[in-house]
C-alpha positions in Angstrom: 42.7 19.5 4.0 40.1 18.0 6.2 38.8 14.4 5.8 35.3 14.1 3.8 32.6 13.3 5.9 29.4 12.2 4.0 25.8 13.1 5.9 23.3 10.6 6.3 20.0 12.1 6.2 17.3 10.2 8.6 15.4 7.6 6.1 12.1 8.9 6.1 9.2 6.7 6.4 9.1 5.6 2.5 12.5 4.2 3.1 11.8 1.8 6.4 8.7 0.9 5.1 10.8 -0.7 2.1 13.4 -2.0 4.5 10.2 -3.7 6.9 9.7 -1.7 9.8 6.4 -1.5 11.2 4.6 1.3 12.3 1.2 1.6 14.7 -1.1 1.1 12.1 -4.3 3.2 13.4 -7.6 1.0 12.8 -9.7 2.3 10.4 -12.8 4.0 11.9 -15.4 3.9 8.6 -17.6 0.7 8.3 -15.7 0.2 4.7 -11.7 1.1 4.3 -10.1 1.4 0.8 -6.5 0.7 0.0 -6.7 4.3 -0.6 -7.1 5.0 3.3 -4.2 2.8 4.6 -1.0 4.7 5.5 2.3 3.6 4.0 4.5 1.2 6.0 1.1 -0.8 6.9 -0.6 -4.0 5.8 -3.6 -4.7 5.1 -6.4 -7.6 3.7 -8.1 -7.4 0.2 -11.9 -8.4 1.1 -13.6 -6.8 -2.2 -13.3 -4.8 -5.0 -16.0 -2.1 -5.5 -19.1 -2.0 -7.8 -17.1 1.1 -9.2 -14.8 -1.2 -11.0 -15.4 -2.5 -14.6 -14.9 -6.4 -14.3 -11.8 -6.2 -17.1 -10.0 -3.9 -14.5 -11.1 -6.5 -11.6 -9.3 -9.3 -13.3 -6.3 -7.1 -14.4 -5.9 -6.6 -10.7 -5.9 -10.1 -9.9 -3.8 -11.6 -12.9 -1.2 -8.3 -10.8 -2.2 -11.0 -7.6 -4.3 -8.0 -6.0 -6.6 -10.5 -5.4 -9.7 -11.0 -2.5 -7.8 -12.5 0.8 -4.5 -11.4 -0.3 -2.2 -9.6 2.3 -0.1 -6.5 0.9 1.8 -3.7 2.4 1.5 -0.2 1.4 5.0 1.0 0.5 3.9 4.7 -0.5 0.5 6.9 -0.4 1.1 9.8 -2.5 1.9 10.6 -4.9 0.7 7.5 -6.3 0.1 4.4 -4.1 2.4 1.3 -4.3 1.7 -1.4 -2.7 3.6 -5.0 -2.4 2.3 -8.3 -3.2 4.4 -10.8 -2.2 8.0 -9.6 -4.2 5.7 -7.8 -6.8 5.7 -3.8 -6.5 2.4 -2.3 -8.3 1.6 1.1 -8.4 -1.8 2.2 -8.7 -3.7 5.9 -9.1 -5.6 7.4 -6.2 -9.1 6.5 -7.9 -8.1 2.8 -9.0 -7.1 2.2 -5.1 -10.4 3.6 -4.1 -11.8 0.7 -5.7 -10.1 -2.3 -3.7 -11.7 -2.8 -0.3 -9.6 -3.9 2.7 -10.0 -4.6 6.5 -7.6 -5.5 9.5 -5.4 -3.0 9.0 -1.8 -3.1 11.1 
């Protein structure tokens, strides 16, 4: 009988972005950049939230600590994006992420 072997599949990108690798971040090349358009295993600063954004979904989002000059990382971009804050996980829609503004991406 031969001896079990178990497979490791390479972790993808989710996983070490969870575990704290860092990837090149590329900058992001639009005068404005939403949460929406940072890659997963990246950080990025909250500057704004957009006019789009009702205030009682601006102040749910910063009771959640998604808050302006806040630092987070973007764990995963699809298909929903989730996004850490501090030791807080949150995971938000595509059209609710298009509504935070960030800046210096890496």
């Amino acid at each position: 009988m031969k001896p079990f072997r178990r497979r490791f599949k390479s972790r993808g990108r989710f996983q070490q972005a969870r575990e704290g690798h860092h990837f090149s971040c590329p900058p992001c090349s639009r005068s404005t950049c939403t949460l929406a358009d940072v890659p997963a295993g990246c950080q990025a600063r909250i500057t704004s939230f957009a006019s789009q954004l009702n205030s009682g979904r601006g102040a749910q989002l910063n009771a959640y600590g998604l808050a302006p000059g806040r630092w987070i990382r973007v764990i995963q971009s699809s298909p929903v994006i989730v996004v850490q804050v501090d030791l807080t996980e949150i995971a938000l829609e595509q059209d609710l992420a298009r509504g935070v503004n960030v800046q210096d991406i890496k």
